[in-house]
C-alpha positions in Angstrom: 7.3 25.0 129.1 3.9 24.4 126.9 3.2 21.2 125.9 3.1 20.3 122.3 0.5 21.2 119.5 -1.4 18.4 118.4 -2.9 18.2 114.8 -6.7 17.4 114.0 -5.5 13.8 113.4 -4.3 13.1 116.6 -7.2 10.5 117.8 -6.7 8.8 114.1 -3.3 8.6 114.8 -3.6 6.9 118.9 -6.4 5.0 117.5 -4.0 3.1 115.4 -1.1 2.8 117.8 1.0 5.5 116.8 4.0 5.9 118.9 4.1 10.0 119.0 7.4 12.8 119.0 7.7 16.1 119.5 8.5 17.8 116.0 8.6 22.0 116.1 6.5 22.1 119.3 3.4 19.7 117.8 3.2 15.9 118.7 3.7 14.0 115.9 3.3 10.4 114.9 6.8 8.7 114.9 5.8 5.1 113.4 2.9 3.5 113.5 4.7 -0.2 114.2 8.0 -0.6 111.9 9.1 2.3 110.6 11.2 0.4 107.4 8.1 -1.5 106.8 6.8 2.5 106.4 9.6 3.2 104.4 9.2 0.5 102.1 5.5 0.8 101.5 6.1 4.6 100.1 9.0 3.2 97.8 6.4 0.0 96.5 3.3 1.2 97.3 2.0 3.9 99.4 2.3 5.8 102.5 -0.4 8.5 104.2 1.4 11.2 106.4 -0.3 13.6 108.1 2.0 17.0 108.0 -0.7 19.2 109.4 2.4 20.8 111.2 3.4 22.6 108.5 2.2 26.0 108.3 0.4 28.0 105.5 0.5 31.5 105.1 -2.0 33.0 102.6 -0.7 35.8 100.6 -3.1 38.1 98.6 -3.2 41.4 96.9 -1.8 43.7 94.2 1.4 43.4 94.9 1.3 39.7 96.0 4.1 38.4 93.1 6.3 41.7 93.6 6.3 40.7 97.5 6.8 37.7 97.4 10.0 38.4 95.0 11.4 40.9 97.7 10.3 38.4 100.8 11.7 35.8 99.0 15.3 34.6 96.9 13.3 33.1 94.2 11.6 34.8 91.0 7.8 34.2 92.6 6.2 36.3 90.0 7.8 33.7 86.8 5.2 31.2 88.5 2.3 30.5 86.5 -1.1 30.3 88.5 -2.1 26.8 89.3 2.0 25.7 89.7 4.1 25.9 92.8 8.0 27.1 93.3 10.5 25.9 95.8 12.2 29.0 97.1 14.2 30.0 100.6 13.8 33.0 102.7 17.4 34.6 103.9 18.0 37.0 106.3 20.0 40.1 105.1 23.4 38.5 105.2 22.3 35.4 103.4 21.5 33.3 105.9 18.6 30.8 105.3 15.7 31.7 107.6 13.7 28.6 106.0 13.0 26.7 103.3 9.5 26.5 102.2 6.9 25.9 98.9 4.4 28.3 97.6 1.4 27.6 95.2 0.5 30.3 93.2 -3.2 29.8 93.9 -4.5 33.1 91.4 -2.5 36.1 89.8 -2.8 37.8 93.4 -3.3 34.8 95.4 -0.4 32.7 96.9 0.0 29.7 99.7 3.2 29.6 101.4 4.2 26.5 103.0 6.8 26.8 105.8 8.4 24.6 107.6 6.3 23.2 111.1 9.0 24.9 113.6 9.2 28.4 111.6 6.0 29.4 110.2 6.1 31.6 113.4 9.4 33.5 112.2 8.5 33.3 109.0 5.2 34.8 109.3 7.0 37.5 111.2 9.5 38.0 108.9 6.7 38.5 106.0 5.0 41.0 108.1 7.8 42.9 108.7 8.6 43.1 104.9 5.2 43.8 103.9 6.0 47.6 104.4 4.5 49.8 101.5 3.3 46.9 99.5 -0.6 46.4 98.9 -0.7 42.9 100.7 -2.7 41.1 102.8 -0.9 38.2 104.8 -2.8 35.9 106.7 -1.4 32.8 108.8 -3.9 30.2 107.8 -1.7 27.2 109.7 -4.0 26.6 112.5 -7.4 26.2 110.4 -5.6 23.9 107.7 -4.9 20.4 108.0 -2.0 18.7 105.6 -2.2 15.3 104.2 0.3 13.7 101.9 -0.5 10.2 99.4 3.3 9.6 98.8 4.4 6.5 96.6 4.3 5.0 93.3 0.4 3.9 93.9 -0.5 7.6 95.0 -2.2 8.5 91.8 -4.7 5.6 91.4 -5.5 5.8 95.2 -6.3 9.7 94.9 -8.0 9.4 91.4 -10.3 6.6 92.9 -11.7 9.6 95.4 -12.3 11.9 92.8 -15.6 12.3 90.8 -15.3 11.1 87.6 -15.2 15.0 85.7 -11.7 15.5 87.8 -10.0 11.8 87.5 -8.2 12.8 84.5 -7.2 16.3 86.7 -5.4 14.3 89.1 -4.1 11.4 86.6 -2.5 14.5 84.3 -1.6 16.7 86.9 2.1 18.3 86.2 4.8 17.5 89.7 4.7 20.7 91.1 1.2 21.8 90.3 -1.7 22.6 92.5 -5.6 22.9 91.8 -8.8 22.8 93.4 -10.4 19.1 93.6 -12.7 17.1 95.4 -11.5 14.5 97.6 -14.0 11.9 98.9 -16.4 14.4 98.8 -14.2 16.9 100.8 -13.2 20.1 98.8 -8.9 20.1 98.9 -6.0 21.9 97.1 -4.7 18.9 95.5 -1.2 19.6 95.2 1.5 17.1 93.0 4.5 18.0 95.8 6.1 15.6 98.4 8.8 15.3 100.3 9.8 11.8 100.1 11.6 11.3 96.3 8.3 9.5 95.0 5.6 10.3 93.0 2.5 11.8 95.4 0.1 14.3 96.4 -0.2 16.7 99.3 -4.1 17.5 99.8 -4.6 21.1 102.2 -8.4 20.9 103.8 -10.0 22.7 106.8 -9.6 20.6 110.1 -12.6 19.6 110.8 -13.0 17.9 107.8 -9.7 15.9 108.0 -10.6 12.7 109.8 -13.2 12.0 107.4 -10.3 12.3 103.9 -7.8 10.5 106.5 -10.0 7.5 106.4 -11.2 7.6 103.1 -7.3 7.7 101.9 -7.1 4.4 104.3 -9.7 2.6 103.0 -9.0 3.4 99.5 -5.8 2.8 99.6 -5.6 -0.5 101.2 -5.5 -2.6 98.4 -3.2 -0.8 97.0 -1.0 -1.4 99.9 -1.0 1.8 101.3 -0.3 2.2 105.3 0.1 5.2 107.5 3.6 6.6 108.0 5.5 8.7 110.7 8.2 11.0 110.6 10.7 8.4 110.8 10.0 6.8 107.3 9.4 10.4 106.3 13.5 11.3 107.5 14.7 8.3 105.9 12.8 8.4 102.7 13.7 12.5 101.9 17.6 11.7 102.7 18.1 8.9 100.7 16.3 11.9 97.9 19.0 14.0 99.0 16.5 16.2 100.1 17.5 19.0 102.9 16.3 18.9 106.7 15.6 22.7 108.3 18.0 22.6 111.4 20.4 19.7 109.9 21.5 20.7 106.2 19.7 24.3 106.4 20.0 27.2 109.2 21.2 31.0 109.3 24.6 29.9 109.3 24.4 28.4 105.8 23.7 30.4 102.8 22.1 28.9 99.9 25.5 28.7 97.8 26.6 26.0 100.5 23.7 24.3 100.9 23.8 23.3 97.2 20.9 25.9 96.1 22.4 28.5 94.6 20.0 28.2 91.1 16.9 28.9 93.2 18.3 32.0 93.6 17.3 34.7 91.1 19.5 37.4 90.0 17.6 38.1 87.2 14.5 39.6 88.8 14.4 43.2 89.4 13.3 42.8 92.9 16.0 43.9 95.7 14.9 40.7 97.9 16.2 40.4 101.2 19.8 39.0 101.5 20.6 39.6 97.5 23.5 42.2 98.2 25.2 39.5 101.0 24.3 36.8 98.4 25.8 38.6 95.3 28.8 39.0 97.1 29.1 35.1 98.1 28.1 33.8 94.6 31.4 35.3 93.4 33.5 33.4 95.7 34.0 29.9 96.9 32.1 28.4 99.9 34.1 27.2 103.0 31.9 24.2 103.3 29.9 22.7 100.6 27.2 19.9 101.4 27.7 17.2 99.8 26.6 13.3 99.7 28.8 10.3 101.7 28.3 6.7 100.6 29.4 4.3 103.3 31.7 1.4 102.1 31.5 -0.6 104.9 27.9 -1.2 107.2 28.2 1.6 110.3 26.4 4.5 109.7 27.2 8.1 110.3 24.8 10.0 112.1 25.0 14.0 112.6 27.4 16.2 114.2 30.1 13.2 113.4 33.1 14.0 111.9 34.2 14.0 108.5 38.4 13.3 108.1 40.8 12.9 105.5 43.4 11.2 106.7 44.1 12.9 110.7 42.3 16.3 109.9 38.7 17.4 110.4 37.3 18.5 107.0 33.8 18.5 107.5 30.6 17.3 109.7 28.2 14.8 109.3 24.4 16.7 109.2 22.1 13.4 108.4 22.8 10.3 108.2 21.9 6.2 108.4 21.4 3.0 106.5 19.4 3.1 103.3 16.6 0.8 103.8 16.6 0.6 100.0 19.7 0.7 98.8 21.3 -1.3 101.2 24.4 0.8 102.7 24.9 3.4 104.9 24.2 7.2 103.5 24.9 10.5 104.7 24.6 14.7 104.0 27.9 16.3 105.3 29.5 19.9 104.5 33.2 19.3 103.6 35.4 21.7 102.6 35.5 22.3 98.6 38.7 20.3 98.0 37.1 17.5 99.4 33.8 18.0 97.7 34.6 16.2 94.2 32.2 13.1 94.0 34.9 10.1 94.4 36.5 11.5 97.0 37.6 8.7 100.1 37.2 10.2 103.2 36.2 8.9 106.5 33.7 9.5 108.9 34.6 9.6 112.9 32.0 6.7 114.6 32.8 7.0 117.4 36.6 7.0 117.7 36.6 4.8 114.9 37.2 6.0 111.5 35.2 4.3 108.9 35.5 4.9 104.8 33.0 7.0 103.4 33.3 8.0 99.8 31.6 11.5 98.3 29.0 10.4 95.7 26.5 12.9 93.5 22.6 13.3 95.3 20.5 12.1 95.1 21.3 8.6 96.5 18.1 7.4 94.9 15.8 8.5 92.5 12.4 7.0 91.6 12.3 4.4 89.0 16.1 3.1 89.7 
């Protein structure tokens, strides 16, 4: 068994005590000391992450857009350059392969951002279906380093870094928008994406150029109360957003109809993508499970693979779940079947042998600025 990956950051990380996991084969930082003190810095303040796990997967050519439209479910080619698309890769019976973000970088140019644990399958995937298109694919994930600003504070602390010519770049930018900026004197895409329900920036740099921005972010950020943050504060943060987990809420046995995604699917372009038969099929009938959003009335928390009941009977399981650090109860992402999916529905939640009320509620649980 090889030991885990470990990201360009790794010595910033030990340096300041990070206690370390393994995430999709790399060795990531957990928490650096509390991980709800992590939490509630990104929902006051700031957080830094470092998500150089994630992969990137340049894609450049001709027929770049009309790929990516047949790789892809979503309409790729609608994207304007300098703007970035959520989209899902299925396998040809509608299966979610991944769930990833590209940035449409020029009109031939795209970055694709998969998720740490499946940029190998997805790269794969995109070769394989690269077949008679005029399109080069190259994985970029182990020269690239990711680093996310994530909070309401996120803005000044980048725009500080920024020569003066581009602070009004990165105080405009759109959510979902990408361009090329200088960093603390480090050349970055600058990207207005996140992962965590708040306002932010993800900034994509070589490696060896990633300690320096790390620090700079730290320092910058410090009176604005920005701390480093693991992958703890980063799970508890995207659920309370509602925000899907690959191998909890999304896998090969879920299309996107269950998973609550159907609109990023696009029937409307001309592109035969991969999985649109199975899918077309499936968006015409009613899903056996449907995800949906579990408040918890009392203060035990589900956690996944728990059972969702109504009354006796097993309706549904748990896929992510614990207490809110900021809204105070317990919250969870379950599939239920459809008749139990209505937001108000009482159901219960199997802790353990005990059953304890849950009631369905619409995502997300929080949303910035409540």
């Amino acid at each position: 068994m090889s030991s885990p990956k470990r990201t360009a950051l790794y010595a910033e990380h030990a340096e300041l005590g990070a206690a370390f996991t393994d995430f999709g084969g790399w060795d990531m930082p957990l928490k650096y000391g509390s991980e709800l003190a992590e939490h509630r810095a990104v929902r006051s303040a700031a957080g830094l992450f470092d998500l150089s796990h994630m992969g990137e997967i340049r894609v450049a050519g001709p027929d770049a857009a009309v790929f990516l439209n047949t790789a892809l479910v979503g309409n790729l080619g609608a994207v304007k350059v300098g703007r970035a698309k959520y989209s899902l890769i299925c396998d040809a019976d509608g299966g979610i392969i991944d769930d990833l973000i590209s940035y449409r970088l020029a009109e031939d140019v795209y970055l694709v951002v998969p998720n740490a644990g499946n940029t190998g399958t997805v790269a794969a995937a995109f070769a394989e279906r690269a077949d008679g298109f005029d399109v080069e694919i190259e994985d970029q994930s182990d020269e690239l380093s990711l680093i996310a600003v994530q909070g309401p504070n996120a803005a000044a602390i980048v725009q500080a870094l920024v020569p003066e010519q581009q602070r009004e770049l990165a105080s405009g930018m759109k959510y979902y928008a990408a361009e090329q900026a200088v960093v603390a004197g480090h050349p970055v895409l600058l990207a207005r994406t996140g992962y965590t329900g708040e306002d932010g920036f993800e900034l994509y740099l070589p490696n060896a150029e990633a300690a320096d921005l790390w620090n700079a972010l730290l320092a910058a950020g410090e009176p604005q109360g920005l701390i480093p943050a693991g992958l703890a504060s980063r799970d508890s943060l995207r659920l309370e957003a509602g925000m899907p987990l690959y191998g909890n809420e999304l896998s090969r046995e879920v299309t996107p109809f269950e998973a609550g995604l159907g609109p990023v699917v696009s029937f409307v372009k001309p592109e035969a993508f991969v999985g649109r038969a199975a899918l077309e099929t499936r968006r015409e009938q009613t899903p056996e499970m449907q995800l949906v959003g579990l408040r918890g009335d009392g203060r035990r928390a589900a956690r996944s693979g728990y059972a969702v009941l109504a009354g006796d009977d097993a309706v549904g399981r748990v896929t992510s779940g614990q207490p809110s650090p900021t809204l105070g109860y317990p919250v969870a992402l379950a599939y239920v079947a459809p008749e139990h999916a209505a937001a108000g529905t009482r159901l219960q939640v199997d802790l353990r042998g005990k059953a304890e009320p849950f009631t369905v509620v619409d995502l997300p649980f929080y949303r910035r600025g409540q």
